[in-house]
N, C-alpha and C positions, 0 to 999 in steps of 0.2 A: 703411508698416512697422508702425504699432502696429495695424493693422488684422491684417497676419498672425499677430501677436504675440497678440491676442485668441484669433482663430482657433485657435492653438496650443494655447493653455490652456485653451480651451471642450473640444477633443477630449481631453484631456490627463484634465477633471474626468469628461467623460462617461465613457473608459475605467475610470475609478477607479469612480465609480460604478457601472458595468455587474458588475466584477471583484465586490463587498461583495454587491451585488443577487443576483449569480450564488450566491456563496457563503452566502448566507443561506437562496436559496428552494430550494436544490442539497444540502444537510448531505449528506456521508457517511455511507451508510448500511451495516452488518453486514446479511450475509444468510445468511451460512452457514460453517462453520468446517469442515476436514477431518483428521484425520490417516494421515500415510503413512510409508511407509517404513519398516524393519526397527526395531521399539518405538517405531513414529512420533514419530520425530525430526523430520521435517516437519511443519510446522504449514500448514498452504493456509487461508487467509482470503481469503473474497470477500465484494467491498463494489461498490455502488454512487455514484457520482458519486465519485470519488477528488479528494483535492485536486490541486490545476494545477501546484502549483510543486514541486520538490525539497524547500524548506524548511518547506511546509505539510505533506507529507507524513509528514515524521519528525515533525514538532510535533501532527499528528495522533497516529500513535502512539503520542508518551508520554503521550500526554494519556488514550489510550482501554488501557494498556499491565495498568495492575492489574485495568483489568474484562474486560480480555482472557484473564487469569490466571486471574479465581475465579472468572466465570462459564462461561467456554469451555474451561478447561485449555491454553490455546495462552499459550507453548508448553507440551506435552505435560508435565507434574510426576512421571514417570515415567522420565522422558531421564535421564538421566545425564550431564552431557560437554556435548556441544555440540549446537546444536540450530540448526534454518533455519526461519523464518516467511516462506513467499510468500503476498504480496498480489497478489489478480488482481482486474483489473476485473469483475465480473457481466455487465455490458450489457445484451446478451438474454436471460440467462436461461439453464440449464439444456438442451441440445439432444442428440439422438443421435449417436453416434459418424460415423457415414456414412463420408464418404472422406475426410474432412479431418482433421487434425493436430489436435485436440483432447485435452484435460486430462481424465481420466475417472475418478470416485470408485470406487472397490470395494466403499465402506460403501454406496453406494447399492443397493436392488436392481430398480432401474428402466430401463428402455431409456435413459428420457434423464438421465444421469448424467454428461454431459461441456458444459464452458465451452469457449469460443473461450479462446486464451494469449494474453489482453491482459494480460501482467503490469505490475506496478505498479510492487512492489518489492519486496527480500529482507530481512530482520531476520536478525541472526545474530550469534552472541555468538563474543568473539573470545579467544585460548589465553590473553591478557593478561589477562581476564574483565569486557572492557570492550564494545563492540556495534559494529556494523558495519551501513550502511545501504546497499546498490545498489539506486540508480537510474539508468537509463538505460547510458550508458557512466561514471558517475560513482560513487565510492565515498568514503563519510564512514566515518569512525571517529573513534566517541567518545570524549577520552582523558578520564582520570582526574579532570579538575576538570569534567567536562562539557562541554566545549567539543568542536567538531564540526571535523575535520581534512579537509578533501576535497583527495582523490586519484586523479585522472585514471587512467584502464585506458589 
């Protein structure tokens, strides 16, 4: 018994360690900022290695939120009202339209102006004037004291 009990906790340390390792030689990276939509109220942010979890993801965010403002304009300081930030994975890079369902710039003026729609997540600020995070099938919103409310779709 204490032998499987070892065993437990050796994979237990290693997953944690691989999880910190991955995260550290993996950072999130910005690669390119877009906007869309009528007074580009869209904001399209594409990064590199996105965090793993739900709650990394928005703690990313706020974290990268005011240099996202003054050095990118996302979101857009132009908007009015309400406004959506999608985050899409990067991956590979930048590819031509061809026959597949791709994401494509208009500010580009290059053939290959379009991502694969590996979305991430959506930022969006809410009529309360409070934020809203979708990920996946899941939806936070952040009330008043800060704290993060999640809400199953």
């Amino acid at each position: 018994m204490k032998k499987y009990l070892a065993v437990f906790f050796l994979v237990i340390i290693v997953a944690v360690a691989g999880c910190i390792w991955y995260q550290k030689t993996y950072p999130t990276i910005l690669v390119a900022t877009h906007n869309m939509g009528r007074d580009g109220f869209i904001s399209n942010v594409l990064i590199k290695n996105p965090p793993l979890t739900d709650k990394g993801k928005i703690n990313w965010w706020k974290q990268n939120a005011d240099k996202f403002r003054e050095k990118y304009n996302v979101p857009d300081s132009n908007v009015k009202g309400f406004f959506y930030i999608k985050i899409w994975d990067f991956a590979d890079g930048y590819k031509e339209l061809e026959k597949y369902d791709r994401l494509c710039f208009d500010d580009m003026k290059t053939k290959k102006n379009c991502i694969d729609k590996n979305w991430v997540m959506t930022i969006e600020n809410t009529r309360g004037g409070g934020m809203q995070y979708d990920i996946g099938e899941v939806s936070y919103v952040e009330g008043e004291n800060g704290k993060l409310i999640k809400q199953e779709d």
